[in-house]
N, C-alpha and C positions, 0 to 999 in steps of 0.2 A: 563653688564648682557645681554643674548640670550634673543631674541624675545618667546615667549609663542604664542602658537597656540592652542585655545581653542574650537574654533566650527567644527565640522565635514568639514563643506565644506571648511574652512580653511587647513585641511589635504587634501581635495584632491585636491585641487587647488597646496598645495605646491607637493604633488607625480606625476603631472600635467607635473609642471614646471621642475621639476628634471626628470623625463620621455622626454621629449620634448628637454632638454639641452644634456641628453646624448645621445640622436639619433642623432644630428646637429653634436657631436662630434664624434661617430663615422661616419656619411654621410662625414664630414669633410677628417679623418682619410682615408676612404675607395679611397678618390677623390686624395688624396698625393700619395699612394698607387701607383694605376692608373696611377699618372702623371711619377711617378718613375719605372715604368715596360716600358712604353709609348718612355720613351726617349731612351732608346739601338737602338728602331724599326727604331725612327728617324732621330738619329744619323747615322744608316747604312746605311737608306735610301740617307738621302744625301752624305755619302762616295763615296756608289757604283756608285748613279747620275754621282759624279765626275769623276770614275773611269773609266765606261765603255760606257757612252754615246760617239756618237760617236765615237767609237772605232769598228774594224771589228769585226763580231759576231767569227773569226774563231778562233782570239786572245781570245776570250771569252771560247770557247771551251778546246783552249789548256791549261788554266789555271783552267776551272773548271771542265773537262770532257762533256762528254757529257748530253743533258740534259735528264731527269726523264718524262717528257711528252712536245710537241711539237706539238702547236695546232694553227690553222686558229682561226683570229676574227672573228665570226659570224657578218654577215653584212659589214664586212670590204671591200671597194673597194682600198684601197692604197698596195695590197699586204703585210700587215705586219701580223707578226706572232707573239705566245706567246712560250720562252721557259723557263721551270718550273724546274728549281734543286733542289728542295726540301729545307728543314732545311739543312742550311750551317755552321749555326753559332748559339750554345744553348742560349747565354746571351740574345739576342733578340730575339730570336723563329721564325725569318723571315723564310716564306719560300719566298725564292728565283725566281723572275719573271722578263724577260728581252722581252721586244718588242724588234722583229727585221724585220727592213727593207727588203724586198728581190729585191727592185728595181722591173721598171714597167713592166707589164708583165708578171711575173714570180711566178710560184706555187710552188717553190721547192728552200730552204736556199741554197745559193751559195756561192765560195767565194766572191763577191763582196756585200752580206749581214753585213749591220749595223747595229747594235744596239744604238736602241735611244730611252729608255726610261728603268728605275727599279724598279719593285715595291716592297715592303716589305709587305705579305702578310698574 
């Protein structure tokens, strides 16, 4: 036999608790979510790491064209740059971000520019 809920504060104690269970469940739900959107970003991030760290920026170029914005690190004293190709790939929404080396000295991407570093952004 079901439990009987007979006093007022008894119902709002149990709409309380069922209020309170389904919010955890969905907070639950939203956070799988998240982790499931989260991993493609991850997953590229460490690809690309592999792919073009260390690698010359110009091999970078010839395989993805040229970049969409190319910009000095504010504050940066090591000559490195940011070049920005935009959304390359829909499943992870990365846009696309490579620091590059330009060697010391030097205010303008050369051939002797590396890239060392990807960010998924």
């Amino acid at each position: 036999m079901g439990t009987i809920i007979n006093s007022r504060s008894e119902i709002h104690l149990f709409i309380v608790a069922a209020l309170l269970l389904g919010g955890c469940a969905s907070s639950i739900r939203g956070q799988r979510e998240e982790m499931i959107t989260a991993y493609p970003r991850t997953q590229r991030e460490r690809l690309l790491q592999l792919e073009w760290v260390n690698q010359p920026y110009r091999s970078l170029i010839a395989a993805a064209g040229p970049p969409t914005i190319l910009m000095r690190i504010p504050g940066d004293r090591t000559n490195e740059m940011v070049a920005v190709f935009g959304v390359r790939d829909k499943v992870s929404g990365c846009i696309d971000a490579f620091v590059v080396f330009n060697g010391y000295m030097r205010t303008e991407i050369n051939n002797d520019s590396m890239v060392t570093k990807y960010f998924c952004r």
